[in-house]
MOPAC internal coordinates of N, CA, C and O (Angstrom, degrees):
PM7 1SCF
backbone

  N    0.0000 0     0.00 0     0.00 0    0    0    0
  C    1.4442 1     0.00 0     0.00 0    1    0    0
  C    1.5250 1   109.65 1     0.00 0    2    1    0
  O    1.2310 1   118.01 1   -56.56 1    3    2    1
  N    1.4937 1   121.39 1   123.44 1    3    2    1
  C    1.1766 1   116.54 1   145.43 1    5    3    2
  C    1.4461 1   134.82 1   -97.75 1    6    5    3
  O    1.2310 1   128.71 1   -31.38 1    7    6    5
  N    1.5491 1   100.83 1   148.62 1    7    6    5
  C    1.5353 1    98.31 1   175.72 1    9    7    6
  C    1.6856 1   102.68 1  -105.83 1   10    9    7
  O    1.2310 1   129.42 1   -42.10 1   11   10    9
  N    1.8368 1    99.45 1   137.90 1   11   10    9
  C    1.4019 1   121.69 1  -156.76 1   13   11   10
  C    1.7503 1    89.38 1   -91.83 1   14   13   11
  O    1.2310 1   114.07 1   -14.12 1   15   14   13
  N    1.5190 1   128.82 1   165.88 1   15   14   13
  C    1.3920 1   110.52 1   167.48 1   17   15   14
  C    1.9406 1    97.79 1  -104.87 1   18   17   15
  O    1.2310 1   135.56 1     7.38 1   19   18   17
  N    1.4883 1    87.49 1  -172.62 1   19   18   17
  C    1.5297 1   105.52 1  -170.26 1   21   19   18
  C    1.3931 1   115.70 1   -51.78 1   22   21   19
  O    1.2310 1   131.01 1   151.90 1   23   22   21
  N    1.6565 1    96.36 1   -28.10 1   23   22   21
  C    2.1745 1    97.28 1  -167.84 1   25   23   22
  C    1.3001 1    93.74 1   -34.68 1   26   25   23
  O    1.2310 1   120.23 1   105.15 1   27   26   25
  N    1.5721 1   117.16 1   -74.85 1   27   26   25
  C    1.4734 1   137.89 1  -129.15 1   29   27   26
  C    1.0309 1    99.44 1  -101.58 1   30   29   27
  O    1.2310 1   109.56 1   -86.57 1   31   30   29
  N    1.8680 1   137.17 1    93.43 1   31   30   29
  C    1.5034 1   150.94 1   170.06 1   33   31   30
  C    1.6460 1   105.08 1   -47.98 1   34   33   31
  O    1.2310 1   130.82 1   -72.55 1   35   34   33
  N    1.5013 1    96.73 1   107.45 1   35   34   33
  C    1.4616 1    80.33 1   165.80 1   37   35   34
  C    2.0279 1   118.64 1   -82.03 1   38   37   35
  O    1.2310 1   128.08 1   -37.94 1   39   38   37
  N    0.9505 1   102.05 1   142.06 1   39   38   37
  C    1.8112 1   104.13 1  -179.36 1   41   39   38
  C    1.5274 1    98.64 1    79.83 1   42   41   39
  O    1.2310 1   118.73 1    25.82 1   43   42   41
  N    1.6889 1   120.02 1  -154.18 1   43   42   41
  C    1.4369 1   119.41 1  -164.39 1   45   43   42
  C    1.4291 1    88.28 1  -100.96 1   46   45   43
  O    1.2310 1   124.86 1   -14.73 1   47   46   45
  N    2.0711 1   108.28 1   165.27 1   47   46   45
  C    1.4076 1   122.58 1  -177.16 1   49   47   46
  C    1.2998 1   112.80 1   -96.19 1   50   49   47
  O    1.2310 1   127.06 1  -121.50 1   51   50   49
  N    1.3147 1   104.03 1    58.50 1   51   50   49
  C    1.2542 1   107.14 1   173.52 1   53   51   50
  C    1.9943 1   109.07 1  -160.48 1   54   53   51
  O    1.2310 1   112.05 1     3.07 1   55   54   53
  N    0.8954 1   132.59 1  -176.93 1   55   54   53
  C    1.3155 1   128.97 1  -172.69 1   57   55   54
  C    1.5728 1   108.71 1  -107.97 1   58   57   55
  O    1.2310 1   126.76 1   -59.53 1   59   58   57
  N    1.5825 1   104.60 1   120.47 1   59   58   57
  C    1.5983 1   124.23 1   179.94 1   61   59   58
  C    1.4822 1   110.32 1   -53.19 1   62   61   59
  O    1.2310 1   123.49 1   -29.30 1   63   62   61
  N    1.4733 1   110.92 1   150.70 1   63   62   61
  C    1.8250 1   117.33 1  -179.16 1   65   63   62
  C    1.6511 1    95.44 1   -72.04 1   66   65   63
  O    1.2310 1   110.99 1   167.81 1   67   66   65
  N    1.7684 1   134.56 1   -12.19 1   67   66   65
  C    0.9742 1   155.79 1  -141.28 1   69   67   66
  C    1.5013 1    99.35 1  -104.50 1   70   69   67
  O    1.2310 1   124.67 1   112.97 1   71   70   69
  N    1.4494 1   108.64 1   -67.03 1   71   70   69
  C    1.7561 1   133.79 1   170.96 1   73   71   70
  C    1.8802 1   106.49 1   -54.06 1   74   73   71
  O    1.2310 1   123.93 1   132.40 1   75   74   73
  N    1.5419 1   110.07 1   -47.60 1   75   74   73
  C    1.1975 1   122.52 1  -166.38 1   77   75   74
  C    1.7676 1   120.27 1   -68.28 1   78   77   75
  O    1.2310 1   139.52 1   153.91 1   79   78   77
  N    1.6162 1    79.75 1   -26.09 1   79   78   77
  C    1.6539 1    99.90 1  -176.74 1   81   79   78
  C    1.4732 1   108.61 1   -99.69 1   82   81   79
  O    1.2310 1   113.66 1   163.31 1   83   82   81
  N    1.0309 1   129.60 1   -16.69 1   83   82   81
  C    1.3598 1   142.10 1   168.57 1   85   83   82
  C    1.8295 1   124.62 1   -61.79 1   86   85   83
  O    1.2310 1   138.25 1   121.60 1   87   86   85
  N    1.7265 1    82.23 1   -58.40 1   87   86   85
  C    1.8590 1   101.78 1   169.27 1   89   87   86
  C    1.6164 1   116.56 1   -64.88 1   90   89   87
  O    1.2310 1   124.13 1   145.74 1   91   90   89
  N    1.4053 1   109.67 1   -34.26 1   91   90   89
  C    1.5804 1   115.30 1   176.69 1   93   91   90
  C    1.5729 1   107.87 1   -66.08 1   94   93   91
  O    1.2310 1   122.57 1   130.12 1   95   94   93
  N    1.4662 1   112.68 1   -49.88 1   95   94   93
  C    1.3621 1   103.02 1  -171.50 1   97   95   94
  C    1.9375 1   118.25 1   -87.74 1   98   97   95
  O    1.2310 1   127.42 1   177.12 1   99   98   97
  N    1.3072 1   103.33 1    -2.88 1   99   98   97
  C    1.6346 1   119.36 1   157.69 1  101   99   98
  C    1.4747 1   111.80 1   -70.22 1  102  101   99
  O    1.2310 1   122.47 1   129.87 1  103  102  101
  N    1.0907 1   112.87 1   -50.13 1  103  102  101
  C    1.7944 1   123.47 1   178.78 1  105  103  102
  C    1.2387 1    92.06 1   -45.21 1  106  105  103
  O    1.2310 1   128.58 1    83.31 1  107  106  105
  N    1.8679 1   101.07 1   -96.69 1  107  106  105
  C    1.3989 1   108.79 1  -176.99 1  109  107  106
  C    1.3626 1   133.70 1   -12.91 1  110  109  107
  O    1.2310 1   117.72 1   132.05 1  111  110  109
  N    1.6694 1   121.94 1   -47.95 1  111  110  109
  C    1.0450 1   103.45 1   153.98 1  113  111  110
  C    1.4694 1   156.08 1   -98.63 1  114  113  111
  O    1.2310 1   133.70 1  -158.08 1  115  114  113
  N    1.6333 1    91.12 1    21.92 1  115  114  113
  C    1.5632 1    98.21 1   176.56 1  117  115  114
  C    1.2377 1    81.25 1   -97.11 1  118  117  115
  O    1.2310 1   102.14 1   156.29 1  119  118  117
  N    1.6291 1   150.27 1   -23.71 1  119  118  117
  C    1.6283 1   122.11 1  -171.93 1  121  119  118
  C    1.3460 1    91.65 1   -81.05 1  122  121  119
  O    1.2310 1   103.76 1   146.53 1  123  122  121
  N    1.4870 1   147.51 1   -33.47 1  123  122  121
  C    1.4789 1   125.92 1   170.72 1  125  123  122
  C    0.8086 1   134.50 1   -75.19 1  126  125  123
  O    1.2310 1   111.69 1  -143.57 1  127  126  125
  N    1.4943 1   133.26 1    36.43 1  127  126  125
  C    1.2238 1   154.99 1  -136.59 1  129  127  126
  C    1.5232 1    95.91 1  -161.87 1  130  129  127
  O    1.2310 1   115.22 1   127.80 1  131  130  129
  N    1.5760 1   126.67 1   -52.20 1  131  130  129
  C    1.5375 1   115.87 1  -178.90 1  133  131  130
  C    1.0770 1    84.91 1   141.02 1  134  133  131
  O    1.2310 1   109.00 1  -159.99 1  135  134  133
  N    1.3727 1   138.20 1    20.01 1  135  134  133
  C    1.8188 1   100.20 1  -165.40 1  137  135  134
  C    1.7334 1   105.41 1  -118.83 1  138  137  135
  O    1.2310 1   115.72 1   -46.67 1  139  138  137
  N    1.0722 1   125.73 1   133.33 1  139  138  137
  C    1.7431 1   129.81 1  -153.03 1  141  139  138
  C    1.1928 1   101.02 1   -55.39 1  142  141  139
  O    1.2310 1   138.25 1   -32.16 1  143  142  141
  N    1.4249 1    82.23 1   147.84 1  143  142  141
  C    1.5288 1   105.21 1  -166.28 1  145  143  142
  C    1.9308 1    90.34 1   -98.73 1  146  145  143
  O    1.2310 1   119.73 1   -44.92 1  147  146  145
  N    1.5553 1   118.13 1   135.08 1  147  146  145
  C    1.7267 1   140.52 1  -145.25 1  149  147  146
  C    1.5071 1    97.25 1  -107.65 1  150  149  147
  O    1.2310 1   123.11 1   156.03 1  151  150  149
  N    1.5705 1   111.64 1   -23.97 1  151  150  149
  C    1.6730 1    99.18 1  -164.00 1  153  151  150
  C    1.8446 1    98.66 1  -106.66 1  154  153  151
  O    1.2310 1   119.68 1     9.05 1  155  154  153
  N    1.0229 1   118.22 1  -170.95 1  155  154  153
  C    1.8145 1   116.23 1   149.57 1  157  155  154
  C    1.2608 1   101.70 1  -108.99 1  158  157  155
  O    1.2310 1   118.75 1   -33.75 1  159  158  157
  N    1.2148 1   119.99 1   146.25 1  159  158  157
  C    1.4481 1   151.01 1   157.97 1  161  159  158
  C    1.5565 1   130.14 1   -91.14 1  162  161  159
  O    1.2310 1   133.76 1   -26.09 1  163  162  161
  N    1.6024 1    91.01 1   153.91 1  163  162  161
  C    1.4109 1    93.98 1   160.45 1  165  163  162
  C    1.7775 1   133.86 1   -65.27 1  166  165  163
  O    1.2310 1   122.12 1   -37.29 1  167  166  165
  N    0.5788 1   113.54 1   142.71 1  167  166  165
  C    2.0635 1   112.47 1   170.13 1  169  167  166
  C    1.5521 1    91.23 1   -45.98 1  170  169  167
  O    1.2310 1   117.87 1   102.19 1  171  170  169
  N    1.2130 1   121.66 1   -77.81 1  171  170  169
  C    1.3567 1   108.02 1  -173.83 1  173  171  170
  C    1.7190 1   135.34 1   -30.65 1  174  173  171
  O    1.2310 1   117.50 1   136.59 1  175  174  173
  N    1.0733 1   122.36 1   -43.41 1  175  174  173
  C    1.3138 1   141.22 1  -165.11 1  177  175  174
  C    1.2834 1   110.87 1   -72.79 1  178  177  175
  O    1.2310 1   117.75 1   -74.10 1  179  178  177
  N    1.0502 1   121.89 1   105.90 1  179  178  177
  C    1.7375 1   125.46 1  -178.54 1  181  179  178
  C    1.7165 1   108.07 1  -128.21 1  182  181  179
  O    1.2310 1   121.58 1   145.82 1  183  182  181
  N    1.4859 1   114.59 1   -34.18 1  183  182  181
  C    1.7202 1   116.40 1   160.68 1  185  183  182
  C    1.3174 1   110.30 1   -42.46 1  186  185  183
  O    1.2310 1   133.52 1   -57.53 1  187  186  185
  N    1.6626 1    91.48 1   122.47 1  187  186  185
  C    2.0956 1   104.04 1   167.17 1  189  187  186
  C    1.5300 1   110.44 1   -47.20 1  190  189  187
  O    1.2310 1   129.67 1   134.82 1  191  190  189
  N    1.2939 1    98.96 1   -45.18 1  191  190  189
  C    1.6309 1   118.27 1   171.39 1  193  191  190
  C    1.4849 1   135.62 1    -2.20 1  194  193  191
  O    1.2310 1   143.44 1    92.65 1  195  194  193
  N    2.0923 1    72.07 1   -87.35 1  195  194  193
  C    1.2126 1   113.55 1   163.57 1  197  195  194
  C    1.8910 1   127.40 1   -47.32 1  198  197  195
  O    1.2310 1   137.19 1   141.03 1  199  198  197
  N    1.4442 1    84.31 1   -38.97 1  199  198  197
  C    1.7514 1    92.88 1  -157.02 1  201  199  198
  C    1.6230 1    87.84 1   -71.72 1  202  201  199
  O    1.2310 1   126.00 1   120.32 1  203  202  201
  N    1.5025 1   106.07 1   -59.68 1  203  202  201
  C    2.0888 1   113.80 1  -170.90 1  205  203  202
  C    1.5113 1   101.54 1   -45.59 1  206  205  203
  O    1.2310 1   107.05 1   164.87 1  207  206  205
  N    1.5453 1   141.72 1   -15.13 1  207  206  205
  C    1.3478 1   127.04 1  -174.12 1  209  207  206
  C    1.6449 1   101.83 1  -103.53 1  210  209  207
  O    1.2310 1   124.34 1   150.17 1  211  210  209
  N    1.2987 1   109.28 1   -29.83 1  211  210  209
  C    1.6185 1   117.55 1   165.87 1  213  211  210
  C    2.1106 1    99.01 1   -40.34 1  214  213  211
  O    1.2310 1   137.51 1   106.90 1  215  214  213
  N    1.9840 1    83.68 1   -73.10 1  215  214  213
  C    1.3294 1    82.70 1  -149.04 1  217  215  214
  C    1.3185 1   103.03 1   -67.26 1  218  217  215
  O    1.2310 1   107.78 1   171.01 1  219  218  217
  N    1.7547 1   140.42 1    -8.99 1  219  218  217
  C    1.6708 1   111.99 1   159.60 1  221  219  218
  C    1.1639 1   141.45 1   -87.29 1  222  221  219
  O    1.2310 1   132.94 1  -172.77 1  223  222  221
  N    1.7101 1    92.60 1     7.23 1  223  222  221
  C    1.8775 1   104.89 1   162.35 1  225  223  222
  C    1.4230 1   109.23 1   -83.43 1  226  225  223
  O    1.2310 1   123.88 1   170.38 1  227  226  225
  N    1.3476 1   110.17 1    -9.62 1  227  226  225
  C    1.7806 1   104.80 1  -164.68 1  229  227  226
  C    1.7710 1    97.07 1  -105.21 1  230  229  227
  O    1.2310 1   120.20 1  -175.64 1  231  230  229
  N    1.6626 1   117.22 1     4.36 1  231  230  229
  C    1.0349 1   127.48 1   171.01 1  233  231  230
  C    1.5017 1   102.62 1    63.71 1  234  233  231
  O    1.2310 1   116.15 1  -160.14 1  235  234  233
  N    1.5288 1   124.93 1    19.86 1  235  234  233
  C    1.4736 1   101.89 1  -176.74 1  237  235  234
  C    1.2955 1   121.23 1   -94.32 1  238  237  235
  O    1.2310 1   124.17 1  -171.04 1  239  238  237
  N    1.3613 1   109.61 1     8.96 1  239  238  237
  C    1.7631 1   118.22 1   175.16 1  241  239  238
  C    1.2609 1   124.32 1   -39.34 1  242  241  239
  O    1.2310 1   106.05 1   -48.70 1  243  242  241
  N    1.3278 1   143.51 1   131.30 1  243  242  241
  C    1.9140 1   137.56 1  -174.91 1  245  243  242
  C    1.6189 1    77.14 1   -99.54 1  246  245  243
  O    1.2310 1   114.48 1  -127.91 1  247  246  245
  N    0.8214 1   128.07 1    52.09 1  247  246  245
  C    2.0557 1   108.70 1   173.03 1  249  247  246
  C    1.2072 1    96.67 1  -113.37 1  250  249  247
  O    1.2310 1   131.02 1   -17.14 1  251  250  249
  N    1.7660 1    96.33 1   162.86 1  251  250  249
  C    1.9321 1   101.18 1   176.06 1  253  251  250
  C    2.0788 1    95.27 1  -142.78 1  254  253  251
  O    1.2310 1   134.62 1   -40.98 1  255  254  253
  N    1.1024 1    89.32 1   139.02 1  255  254  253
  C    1.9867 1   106.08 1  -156.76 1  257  255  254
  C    1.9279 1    75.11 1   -89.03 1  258  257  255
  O    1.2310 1   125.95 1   -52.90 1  259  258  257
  N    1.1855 1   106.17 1   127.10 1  259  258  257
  C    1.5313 1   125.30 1   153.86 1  261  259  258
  C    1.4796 1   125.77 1   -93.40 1  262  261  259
  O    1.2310 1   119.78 1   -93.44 1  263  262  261
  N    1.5531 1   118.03 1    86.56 1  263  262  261
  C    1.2378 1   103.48 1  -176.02 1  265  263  262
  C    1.8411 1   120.25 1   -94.54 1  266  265  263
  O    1.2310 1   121.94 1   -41.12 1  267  266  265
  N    0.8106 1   113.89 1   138.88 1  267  266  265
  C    2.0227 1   122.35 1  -159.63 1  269  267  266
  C    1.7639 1    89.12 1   -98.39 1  270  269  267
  O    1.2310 1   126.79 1   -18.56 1  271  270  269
  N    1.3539 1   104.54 1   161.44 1  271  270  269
  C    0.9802 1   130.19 1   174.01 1  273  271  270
  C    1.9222 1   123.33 1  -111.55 1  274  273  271
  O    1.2310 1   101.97 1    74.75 1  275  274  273
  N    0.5637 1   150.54 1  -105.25 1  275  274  273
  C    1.7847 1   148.93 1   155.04 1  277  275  274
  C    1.5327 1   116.76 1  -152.83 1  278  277  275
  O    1.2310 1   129.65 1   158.73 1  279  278  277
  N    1.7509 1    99.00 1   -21.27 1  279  278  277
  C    1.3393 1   104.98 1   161.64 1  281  279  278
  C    1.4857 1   132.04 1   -81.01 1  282  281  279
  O    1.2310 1   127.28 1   166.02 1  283  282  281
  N    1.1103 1   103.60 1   -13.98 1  283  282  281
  C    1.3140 1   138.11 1   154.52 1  285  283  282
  C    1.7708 1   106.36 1   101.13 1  286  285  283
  O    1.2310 1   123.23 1  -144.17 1  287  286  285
  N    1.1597 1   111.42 1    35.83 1  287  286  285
  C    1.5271 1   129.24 1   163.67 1  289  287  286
  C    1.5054 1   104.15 1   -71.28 1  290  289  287
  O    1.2310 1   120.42 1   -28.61 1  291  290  289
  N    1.4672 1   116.79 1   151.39 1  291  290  289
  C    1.6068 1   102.12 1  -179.79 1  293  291  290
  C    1.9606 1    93.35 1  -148.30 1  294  293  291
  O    1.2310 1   127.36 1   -13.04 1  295  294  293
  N    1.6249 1   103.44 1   166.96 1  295  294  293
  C    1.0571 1    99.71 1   173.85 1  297  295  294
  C    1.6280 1   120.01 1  -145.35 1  298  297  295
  O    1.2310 1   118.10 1   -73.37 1  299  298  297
  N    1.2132 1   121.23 1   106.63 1  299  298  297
  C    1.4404 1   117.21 1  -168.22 1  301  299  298
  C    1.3488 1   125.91 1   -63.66 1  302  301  299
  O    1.2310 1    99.40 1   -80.96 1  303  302  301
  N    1.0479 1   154.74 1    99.04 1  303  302  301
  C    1.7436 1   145.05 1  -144.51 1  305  303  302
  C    1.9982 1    80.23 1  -129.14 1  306  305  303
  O    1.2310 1   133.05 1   -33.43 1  307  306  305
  N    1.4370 1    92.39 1   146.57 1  307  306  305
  C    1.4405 1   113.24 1   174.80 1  309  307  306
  C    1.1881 1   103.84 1   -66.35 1  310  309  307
  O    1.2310 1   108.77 1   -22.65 1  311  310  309
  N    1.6265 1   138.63 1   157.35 1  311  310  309
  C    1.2378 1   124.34 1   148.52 1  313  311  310
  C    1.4832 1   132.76 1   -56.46 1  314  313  311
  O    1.2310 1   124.94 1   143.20 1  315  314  313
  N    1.6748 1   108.13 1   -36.80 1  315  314  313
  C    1.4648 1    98.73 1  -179.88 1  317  315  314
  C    1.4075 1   117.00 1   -98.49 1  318  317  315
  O    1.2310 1   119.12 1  -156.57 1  319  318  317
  N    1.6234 1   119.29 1    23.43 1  319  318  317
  C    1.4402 1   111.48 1   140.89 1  321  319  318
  C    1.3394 1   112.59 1   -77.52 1  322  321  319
  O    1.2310 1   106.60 1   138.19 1  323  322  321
  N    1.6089 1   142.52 1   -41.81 1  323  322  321
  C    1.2502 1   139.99 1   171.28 1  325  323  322
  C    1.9354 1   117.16 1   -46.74 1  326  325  323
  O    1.2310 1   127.55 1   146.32 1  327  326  325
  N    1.2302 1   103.07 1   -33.68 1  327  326  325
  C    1.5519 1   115.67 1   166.10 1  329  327  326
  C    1.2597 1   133.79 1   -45.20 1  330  329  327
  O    1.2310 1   124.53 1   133.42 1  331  330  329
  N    1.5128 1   108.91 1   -46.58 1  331  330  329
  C    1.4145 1   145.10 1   178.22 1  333  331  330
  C    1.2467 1   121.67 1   -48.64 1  334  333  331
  O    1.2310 1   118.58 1   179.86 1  335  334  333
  N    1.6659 1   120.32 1    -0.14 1  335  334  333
  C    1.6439 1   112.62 1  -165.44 1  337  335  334
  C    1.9053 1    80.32 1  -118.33 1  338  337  335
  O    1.2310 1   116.96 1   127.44 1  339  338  337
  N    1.2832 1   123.39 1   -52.56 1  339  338  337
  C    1.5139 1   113.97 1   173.13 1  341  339  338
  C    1.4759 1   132.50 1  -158.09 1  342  341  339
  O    1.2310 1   110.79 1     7.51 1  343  342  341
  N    1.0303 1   134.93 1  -172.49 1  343  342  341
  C    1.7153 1   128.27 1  -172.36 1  345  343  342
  C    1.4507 1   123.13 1   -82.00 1  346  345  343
  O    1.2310 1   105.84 1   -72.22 1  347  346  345
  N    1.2944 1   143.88 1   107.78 1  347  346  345
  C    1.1480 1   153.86 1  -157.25 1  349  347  346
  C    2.0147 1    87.39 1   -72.94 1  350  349  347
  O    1.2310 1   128.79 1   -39.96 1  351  350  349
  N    1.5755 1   100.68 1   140.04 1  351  350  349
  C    1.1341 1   111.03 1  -165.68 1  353  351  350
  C    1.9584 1    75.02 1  -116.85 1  354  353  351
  O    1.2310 1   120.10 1   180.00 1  355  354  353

């Protein structure tokens, strides 16, 4: 395995519906699991769901998206450089 550096994005500069849907349902279940919840909330909001789409609009995620290649080169990009192009609805 190589690791590629930051110049050269592997895939698009921005975060996949693929990546996006992945991190929500990873959240979700480490917040249903016990594990602190990073953003503030509404009173209303009690869905794991809910909270993992809060907290990657509020950008407070410590995660980093690994995207692979087929040759099996890979490249680790932070999450909140992938953030950086616009606001997760």
């Amino acid at each position: 395995m190589i690791n590629l550096s930051n110049d050269n994005l592997i895939g698009p500069p921005k975060l996949t519906r693929f990546e996006r849907a992945r991190i929500v349902g990873a959240r979700a279940l480490q917040v249903s699991l016990g594990a602190p919840i990073l953003a503030p909330l509404p009173d209303a909001v009690s869905d794991p769901i809910d909270i993992a789409v809060i907290e990657l609009r509020e950008k407070v995620l410590p995660m980093t998206i690994r995207r692979t290649l087929p040759e099996g080169s890979y490249q680790d990009i932070p999450l909140v450089d992938l953030l950086q192009t616009r606001i997760l609805q």
